[in-house]
C-alpha positions as semicolon CSV with decimal commas, in nm:
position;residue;x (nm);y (nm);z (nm)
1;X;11,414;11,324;20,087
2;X;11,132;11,083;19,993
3;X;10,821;11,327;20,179
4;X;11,017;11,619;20,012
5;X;10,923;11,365;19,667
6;X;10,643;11,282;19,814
7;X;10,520;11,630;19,858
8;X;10,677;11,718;19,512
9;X;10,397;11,448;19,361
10;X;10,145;11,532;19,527
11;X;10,150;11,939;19,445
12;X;10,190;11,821;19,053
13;X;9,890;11,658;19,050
14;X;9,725;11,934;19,185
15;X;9,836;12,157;18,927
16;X;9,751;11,884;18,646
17;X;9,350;11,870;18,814
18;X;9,368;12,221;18,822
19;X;9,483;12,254;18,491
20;X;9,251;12,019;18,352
21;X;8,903;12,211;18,515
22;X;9,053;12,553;18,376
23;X;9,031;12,430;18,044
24;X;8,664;12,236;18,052
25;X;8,564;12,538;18,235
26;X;8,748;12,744;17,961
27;X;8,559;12,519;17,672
28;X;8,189;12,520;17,835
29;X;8,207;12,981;17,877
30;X;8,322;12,924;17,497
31;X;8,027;12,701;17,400
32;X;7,799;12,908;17,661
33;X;7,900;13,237;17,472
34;X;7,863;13,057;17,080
35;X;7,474;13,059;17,213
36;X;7,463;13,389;17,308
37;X;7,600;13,568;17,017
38;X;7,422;13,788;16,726
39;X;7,557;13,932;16,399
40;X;7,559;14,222;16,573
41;X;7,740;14,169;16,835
42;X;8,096;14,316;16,845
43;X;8,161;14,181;17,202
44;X;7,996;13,859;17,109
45;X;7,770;13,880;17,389
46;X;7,413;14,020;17,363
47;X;7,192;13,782;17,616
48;X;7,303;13,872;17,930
49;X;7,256;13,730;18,257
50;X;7,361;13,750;18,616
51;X;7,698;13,809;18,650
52;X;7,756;13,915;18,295
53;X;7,893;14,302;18,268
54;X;7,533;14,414;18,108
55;X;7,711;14,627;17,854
56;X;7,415;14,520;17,603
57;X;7,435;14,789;17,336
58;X;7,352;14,660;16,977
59;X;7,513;14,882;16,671
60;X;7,220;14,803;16,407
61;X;7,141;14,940;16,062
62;X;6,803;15,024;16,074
63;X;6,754;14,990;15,680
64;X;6,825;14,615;15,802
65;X;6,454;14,542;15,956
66;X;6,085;14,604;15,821
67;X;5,914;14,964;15,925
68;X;5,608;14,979;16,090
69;X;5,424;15,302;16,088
70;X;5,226;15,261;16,432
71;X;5,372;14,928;16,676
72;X;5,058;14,949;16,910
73;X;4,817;14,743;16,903
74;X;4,412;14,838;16,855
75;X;4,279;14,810;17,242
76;X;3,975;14,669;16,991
77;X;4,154;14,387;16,790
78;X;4,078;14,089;17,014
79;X;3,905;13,776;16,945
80;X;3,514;13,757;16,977
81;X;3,419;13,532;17,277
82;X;3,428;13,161;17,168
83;X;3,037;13,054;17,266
84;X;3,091;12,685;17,188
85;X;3,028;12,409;17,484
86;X;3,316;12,184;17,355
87;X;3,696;12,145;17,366
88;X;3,839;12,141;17,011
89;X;4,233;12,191;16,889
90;X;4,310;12,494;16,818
91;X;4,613;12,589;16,597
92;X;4,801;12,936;16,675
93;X;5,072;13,064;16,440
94;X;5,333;13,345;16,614
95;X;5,590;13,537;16,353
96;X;5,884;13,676;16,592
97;X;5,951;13,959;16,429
98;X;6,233;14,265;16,506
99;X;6,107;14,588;16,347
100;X;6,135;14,990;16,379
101;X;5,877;15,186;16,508
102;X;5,806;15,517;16,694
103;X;5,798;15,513;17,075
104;X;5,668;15,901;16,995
105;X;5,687;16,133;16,743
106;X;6,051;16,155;16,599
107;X;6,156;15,918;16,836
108;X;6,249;15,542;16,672
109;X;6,340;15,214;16,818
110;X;6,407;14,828;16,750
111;X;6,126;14,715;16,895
112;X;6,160;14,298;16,924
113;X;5,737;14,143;16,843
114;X;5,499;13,883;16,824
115;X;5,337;13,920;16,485
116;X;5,467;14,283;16,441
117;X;5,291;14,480;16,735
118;X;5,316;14,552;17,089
119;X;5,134;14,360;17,262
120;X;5,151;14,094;17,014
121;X;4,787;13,930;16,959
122;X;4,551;13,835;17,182
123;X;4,471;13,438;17,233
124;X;4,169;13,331;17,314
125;X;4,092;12,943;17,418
126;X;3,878;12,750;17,587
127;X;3,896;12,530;17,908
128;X;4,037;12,182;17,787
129;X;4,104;12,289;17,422
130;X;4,444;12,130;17,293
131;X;4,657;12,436;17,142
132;X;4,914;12,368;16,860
133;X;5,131;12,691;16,865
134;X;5,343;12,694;16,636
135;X;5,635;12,993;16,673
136;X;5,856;13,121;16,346
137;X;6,148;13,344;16,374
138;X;6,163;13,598;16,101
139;X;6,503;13,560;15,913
140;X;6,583;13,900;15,969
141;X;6,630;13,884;16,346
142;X;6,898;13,971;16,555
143;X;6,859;13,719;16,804
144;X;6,706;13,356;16,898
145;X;6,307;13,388;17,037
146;X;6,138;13,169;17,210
147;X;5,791;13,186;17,412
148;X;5,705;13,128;17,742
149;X;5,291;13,108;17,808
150;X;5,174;13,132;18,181
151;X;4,863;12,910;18,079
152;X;5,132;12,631;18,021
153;X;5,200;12,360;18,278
154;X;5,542;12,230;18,141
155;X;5,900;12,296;18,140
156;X;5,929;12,707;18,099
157;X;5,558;12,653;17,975
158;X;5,685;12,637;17,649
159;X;6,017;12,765;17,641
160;X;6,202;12,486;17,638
161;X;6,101;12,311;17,348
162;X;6,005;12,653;17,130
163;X;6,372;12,842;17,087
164;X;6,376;12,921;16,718
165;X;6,697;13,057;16,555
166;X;6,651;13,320;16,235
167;X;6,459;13,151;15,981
168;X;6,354;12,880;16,159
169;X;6,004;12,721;16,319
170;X;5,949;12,521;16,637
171;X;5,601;12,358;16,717
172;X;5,450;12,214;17,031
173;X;5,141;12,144;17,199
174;X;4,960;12,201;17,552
175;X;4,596;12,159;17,701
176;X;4,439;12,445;17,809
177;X;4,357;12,299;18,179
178;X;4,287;12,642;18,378
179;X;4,039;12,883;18,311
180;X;4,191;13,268;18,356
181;X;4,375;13,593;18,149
182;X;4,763;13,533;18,134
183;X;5,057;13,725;18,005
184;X;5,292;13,563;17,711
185;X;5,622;13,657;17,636
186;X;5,977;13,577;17,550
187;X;6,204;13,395;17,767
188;X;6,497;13,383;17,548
189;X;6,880;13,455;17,673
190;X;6,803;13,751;17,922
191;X;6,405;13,760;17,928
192;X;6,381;14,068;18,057
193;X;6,572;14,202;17,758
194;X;6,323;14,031;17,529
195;X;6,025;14,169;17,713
196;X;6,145;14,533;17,747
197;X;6,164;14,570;17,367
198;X;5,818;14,422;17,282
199;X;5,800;14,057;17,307
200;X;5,503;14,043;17,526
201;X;5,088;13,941;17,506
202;X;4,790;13,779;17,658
203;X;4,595;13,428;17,667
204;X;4,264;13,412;17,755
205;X;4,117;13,093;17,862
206;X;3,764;13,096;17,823
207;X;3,606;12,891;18,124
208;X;3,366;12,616;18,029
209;X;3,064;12,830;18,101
210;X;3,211;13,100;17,906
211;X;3,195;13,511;18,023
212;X;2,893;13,714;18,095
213;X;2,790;13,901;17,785
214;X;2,920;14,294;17,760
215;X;2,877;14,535;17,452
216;X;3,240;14,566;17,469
217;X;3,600;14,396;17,527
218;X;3,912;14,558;17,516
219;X;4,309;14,456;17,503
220;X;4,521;14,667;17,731
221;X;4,897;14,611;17,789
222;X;5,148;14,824;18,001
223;X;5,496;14,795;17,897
224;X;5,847;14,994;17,996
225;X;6,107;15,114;17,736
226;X;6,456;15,123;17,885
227;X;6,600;15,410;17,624
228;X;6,994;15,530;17,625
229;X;6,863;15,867;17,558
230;X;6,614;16,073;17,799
231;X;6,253;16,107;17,756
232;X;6,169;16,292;17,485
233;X;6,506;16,267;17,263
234;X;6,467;16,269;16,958
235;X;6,624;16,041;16,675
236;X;6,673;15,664;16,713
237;X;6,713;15,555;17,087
238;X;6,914;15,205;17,180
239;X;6,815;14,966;17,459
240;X;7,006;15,025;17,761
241;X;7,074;14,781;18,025
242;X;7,158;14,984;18,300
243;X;6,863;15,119;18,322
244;X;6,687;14,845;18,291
245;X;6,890;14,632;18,546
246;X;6,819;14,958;18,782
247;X;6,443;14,953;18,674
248;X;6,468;15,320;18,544
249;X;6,237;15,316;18,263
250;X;6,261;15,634;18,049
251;X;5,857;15,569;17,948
252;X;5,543;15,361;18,088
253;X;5,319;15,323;17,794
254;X;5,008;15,124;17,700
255;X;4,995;14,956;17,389
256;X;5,361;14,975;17,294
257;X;5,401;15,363;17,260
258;X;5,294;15,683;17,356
259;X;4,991;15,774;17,298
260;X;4,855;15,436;17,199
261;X;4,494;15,452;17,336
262;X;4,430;15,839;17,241
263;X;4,295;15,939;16,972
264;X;4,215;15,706;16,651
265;X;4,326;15,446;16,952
266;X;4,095;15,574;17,163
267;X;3,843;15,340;17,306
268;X;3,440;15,394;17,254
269;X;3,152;15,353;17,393
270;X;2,764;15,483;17,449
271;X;2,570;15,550;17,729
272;X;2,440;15,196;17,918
273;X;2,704;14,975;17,749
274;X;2,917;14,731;17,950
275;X;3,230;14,732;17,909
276;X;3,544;14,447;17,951
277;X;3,900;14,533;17,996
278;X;4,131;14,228;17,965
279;X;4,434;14,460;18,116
280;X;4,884;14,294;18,137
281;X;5,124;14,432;18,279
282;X;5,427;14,281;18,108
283;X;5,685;14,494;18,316
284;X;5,967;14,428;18,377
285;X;5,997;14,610;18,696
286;X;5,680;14,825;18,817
287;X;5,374;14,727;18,965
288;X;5,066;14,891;18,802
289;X;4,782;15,069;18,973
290;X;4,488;15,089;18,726
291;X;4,209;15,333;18,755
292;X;3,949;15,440;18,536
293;X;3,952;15,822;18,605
294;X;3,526;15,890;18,678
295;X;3,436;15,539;18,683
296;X;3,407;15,250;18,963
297;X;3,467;14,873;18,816
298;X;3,104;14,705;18,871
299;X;3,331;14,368;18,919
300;X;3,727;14,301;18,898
301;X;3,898;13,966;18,879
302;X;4,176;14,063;19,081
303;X;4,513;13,856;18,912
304;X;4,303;13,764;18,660
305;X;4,149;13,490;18,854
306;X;3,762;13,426;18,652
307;X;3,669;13,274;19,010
308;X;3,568;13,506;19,256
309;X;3,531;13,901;19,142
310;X;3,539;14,174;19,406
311;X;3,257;14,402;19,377
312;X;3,284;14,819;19,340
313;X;3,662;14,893;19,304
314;X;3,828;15,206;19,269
315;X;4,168;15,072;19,173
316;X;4,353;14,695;19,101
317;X;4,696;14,627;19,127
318;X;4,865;14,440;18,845
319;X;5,209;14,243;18,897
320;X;5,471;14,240;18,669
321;X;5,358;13,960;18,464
322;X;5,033;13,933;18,563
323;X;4,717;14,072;18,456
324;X;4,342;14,161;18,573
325;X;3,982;14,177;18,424
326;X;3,739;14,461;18,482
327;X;3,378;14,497;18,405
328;X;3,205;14,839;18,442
329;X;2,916;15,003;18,282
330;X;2,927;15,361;18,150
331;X;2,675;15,606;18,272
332;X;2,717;15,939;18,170
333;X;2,913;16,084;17,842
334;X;3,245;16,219;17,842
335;X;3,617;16,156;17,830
336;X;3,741;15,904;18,070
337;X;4,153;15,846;18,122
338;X;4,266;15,541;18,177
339;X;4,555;15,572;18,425
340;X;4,824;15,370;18,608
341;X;4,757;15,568;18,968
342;X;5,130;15,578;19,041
343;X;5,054;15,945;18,812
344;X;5,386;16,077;18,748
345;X;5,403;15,786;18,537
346;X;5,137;15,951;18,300
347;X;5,425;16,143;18,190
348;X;5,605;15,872;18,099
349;X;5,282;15,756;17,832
350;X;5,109;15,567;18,060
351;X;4,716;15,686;17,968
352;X;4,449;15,653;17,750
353;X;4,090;15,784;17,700
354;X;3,783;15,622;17,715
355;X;3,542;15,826;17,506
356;X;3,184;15,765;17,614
357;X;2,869;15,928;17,371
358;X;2,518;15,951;17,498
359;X;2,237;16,189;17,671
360;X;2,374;16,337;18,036
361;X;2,197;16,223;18,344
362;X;2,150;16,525;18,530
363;X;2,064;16,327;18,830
364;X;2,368;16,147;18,799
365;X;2,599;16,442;18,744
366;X;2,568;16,815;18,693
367;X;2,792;17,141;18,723
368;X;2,933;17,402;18,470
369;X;3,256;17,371;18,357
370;X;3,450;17,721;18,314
371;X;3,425;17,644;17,910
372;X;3,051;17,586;17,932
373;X;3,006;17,916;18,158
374;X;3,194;18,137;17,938
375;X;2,949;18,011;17,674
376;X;2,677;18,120;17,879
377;X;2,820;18,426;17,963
378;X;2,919;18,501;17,558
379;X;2,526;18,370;17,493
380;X;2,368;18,624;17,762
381;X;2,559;18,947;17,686
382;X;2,474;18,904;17,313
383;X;2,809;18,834;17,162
């Protein structure tokens, strides 16, 4: 009788320990969860992680956020190089901002930004300058931002002192210690969410010597848009997580949409110029393989690394998150696409034209297109 009490005892205050980590468990998923919501949110869970059901699917109004006519950013807009021999402190200001915008024609999307365009802007420091950075969250957003800055040596180089609900601001400071191009983006809740809807750019820190002079830089980022509907539907397209967490992207792009770098995006250049591209992949799943279509890179930094360039390169390979410099100089006029080599992507947005102007080096390159012969042909018979 007393081991039957005994036992009795024992198997109660099992259940009461039991009982007792059930609830705290219970209370810390319900105070995880209150910092995962969003107003639009009718599960009450939009930052997903492992182990969550990834059935991320936001019902928005679209009249709710600011329109922007074109997301992309000008390969062109980038800081001039710094040319000073000194550290000083420089002060950045980033706007988090959730806006619609065409992936293509007739095709919208809630893109999430840094200072309204994909990439957001380029930085550009110096070796051992002190950066203030200082990162607001537009009131109109759907969710917390934060950012997370691979020049950074410090907790989630930056992320965990910069996550900024709607409305509000969050400062901090870092020294620029290592010279080399790095990717920024947001590391909020899921990051990968965050990334594959915009929030994504690039640092430059200048080393102390500075860059050899070129006649041209340009600001190249290749991004992936996880759509619910196929490539090419038309109408506004949600995020979708399955695809994402399967690393299906329905388009590659540069620049934050299709068609980006053609066109009035286009880069130019003349005859003899050099040219720099600062070139990201932000991801979030595919390797690039970038290759100037007619062209050889005179130099490339391979991972972005400003110490020791590799000399005549057909094509670099750019990690998720990482990024590369190239230097070339342009010989001969003409159109020159700008390619991730894994081609059937090219479908998916990823290209972009180089446009070159100049006299033609016959020595250099010479043959007769069929356009140019038909000409010829047309010119000769007297028509």
């Amino acid at each position: 009788m007393k081991m039957n009490n005994t036992i009795a005892k024992n198997l109660l205050s099992t259940l009461v320990i039991f009982s007792t980590l059930v609830i705290n468990f219970s209370a810390q998923a319900s105070e995880k969860s209150k910092n995962h919501t969003s107003k639009h949110s009718s599960k009450q869970k939009i930052n997903f992680g492992p182990g969550d059901h990834y059935q991320h699917e936001m019902d928005i109004n679209i009249s709710d956020y600011k329109k922007i006519d074109d997301i992309s950013k000008q390969a062109s807009d980038l800081p001039k190089p710094l040319n000073r021999n000194r550290p000083e402190k420089v002060i950045i200001n980033l706007k988090a901002v959730e806006v619609i915008s065409k992936i293509a024609p007739n095709i919208l999307y809630h893109y999430w930004t840094f200072n309204n365009t994909v990439p957001g802007p380029f930085l550009r420091v110096r070796e051992d300058d002190t950066v203030e950075l200082s990162l607001h969250n537009d009131k109109s957003s759907s969710h917390s931002h934060v950012i997370d800055l691979h020049a950074v040596t410090g907790p989630g180089g930056g992320k965990a002192v910069t996550e900024v609900e709607p409305g509000d601001t969050k400062t901090f400071s870092f020294k620029a210690t290592t010279p080399g191009l790095y990717v920024y983006h947001c590391a909020a809740g899921n990051p990968a969410t965050h990334i594959a809807n915009g929030m994504y750019g690039m640092i430059l820190v200048e080393p102390k010597q500075g860059l050899s002079k070129v006649d041209h830089e340009f600001y190249i980022m290749q991004g992936e848009l996880y759509t619910k509907g196929r490539i090419g539907k038309k109408g506004f397209q949600k995020f979708n997580s399955r695809k994402m967490l399967d690393e299906r992207p329905e388009y590659i792009v540069f620049n934050g949409r299709t068609g980006a770098l053609v066109g009035e995006g286009q880069l130019n250049a003349k005859v003899g110029e050099k040219i720099r591209l600062f070139i990201g992949n932000a991801g979030v799943a595919k390797i690039s393989s970038f290759h100037v279509i007619g062209e050889i890179f005179d130099r490339v930094f391979p991972e972005a690394s400003l110490s020791s360039p590799l000399q005549n390169v057909q094509t670099t390979l750019i990690p998720a998150g990482g990024a590369t410099v190239v230097e070339f100089q342009v010989d001969y006029p003409g159109n020159y696409v700008l390619v991730d080599h894994a081609l059937a992507r090219s479908d998916r947005g990823a290209w972009g034209i180089l446009n070159v102007t100049g006299s033609k080096n016959d020595s250099l390159y010479i043959g007769e297109t069929e356009k140019n012969m038909s000409h010829e042909k047309d010119r000769h018979s007297g028509h």
